[in-house]
N, C-alpha and C positions, 0 to 999 in steps of 0.2 A: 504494500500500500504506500499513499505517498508519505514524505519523511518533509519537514518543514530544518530547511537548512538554512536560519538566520546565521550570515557572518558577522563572527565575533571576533575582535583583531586587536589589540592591543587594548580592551577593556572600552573599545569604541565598539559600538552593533549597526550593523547591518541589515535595517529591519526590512528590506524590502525581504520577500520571500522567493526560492526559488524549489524545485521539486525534484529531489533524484528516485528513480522507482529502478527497482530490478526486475527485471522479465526472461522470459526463457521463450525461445524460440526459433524456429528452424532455418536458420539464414540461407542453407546452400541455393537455395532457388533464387534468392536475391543475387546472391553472388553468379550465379549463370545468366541469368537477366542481364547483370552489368558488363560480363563478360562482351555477349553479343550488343551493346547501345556502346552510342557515340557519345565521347566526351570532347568538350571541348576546353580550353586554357583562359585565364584572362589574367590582368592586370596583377590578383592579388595570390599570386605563384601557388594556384593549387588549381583543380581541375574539376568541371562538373557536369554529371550527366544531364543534360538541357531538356530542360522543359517544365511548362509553366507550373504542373500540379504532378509529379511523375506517380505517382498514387491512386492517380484515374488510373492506369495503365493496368487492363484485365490481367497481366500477369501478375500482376501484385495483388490482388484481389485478399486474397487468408491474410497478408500482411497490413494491407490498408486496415482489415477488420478488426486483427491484431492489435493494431494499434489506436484505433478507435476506439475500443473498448473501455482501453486505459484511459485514452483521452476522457470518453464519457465517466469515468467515477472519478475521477480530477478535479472534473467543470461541478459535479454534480454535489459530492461530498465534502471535496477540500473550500473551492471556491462559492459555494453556494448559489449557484449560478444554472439555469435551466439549460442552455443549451452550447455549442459551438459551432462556427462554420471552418473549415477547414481552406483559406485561402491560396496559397500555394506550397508547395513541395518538391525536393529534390534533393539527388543523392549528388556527397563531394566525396571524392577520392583525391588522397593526398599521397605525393610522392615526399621519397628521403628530401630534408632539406624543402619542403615548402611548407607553409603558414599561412592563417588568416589574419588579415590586419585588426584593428580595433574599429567595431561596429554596433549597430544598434542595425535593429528589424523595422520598430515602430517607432508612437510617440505616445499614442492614445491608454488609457485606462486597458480596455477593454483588449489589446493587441497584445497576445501570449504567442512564444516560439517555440519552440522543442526540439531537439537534438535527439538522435535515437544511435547507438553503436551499431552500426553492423557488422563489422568489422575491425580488430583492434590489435595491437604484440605489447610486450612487456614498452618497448618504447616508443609508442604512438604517442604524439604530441599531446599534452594539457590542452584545456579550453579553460581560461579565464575568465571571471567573470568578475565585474570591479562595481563599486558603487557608482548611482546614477549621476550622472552631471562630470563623470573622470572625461579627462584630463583636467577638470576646470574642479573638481571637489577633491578631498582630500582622497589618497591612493588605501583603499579597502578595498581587499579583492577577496577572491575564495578560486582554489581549483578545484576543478574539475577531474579525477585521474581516469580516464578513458576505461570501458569495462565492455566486452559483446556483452547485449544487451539490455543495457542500460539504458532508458531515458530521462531524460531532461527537460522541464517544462520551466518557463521562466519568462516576468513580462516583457515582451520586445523591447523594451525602453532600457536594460540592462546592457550597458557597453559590453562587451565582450572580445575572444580574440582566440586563436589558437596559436599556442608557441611554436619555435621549429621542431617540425618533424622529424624524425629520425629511424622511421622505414618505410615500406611498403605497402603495408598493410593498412591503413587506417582509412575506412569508409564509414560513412555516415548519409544520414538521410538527414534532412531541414526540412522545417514545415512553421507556418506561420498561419496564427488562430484570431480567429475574432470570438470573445465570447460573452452571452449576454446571457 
C-alpha cells in the first residue's frame, strides 16, 4: 500500500508528500515490446520510446491495468479524491553515462506524475526529488534508489532529476495524472 514519504533533512520537513508502492509484476512482455518500438534521442542525453500516451498501446493492455489499479487506490484512499485521468505516458530508456536534467511535469494542484521501474541493476541512476520552488528555495531533497517494480507517485510541481547513469539497464515508464 502507499507509504507517505515526508522528507526530513536536517530537522527541516518536507511536507509536500510523495508515494513509493512496491509491486510485482511481469515485465518481460514490456521488455519485448520495447525491444521491437522506436526510440528516439533529444537534448537531455537519455532516450524515449515516443508517443503521446504509450499505455493506449493494446500490447500493454495487463500492464496499463496493472497499473491503474494502483493508481485507483492512491487517488481513492490516500488522496481522497474520486477519480483520475491518465494524460500522457511513456517509457525512457537510459544508456551508461546519461541523465535527466532538473524538471517539473506541472504547476497545478491537481497534476500528479509517477514513475514506474521496469527495468533496473544495482547501479541505475537515482531520481531526485528536491523541495518545490529548488533552485530558488533552500536544497531538501530525498532519493529515490531505483527498484523493478517500484512506483512513484508525486505532485508534478516537485523539481526532480535523475543522476548519471551508470549502465544499461534502466527503463522506466512516465505518466502524468490529473486528478479530481
Amino acid at each position: 500500500m502507499a507509504e507517505d514519504k515526508n522528507l526530513i533533512i536536517n530537522k527541516r520537513t518536507f511536507d509536500i508528500s510523495f508515494y513509493e508502492i512496491e509491486l510485482d509484476f511481469n515485465n518481460s512482455k514490456i521488455i519485448d515490446f520495447l525491444k521491437n518500438y522506436k526510440m528516439v534521442s533529444d537534448e537531455m542525453l537519455t532516450t524515449y520510446y515516443e508517443f503521446k500516451n504509450i499505455l493506449e498501446e493494446k500490447e500493454l493492455e495487463d500492464f496499463k491495468n496493472h497499473i491503474y489499479t494502483h493508481i485507483s487506490v492512491f487517488v481513492e484512499n490516500v488522496l481522497k479524491k474520486e477519480r483520475f485521468i491518465l494524460k500522457d505516458s511513456w517509457f525512457q530508456a537510459y544508456q551508461e553515462n546519461s541523465y535527466h536534467p532538473l524538471h517539473i511535469h506541472g504547476i497545478l494542484e491537481k497534476n500528479w506524475s509517477l514513475i514506474y521501474y521496469i527495468q533496473v541493476s544495482s547501479t541505475s541512476a537515482k531520481t531526485i526529488m528536491h523541495m518545490p520552488g529548488y533552485p530558488y528555495a533552500p536544497e531538501i531533497k530525498k532519493s529515490i534508489i531505483p527498484k523493478k517494480d517500484k512506483l512513484v507517485l508525486f505532485p508534478s510541481y516537485l523539481p526532480h532529476q535523475v543522476e548519471l547513469n551508470k549502465d544499461n539497464s534502466r527503463i522506466i515508464l512516465s505518466a502524468n495524472l490529473e486528478i479530481f
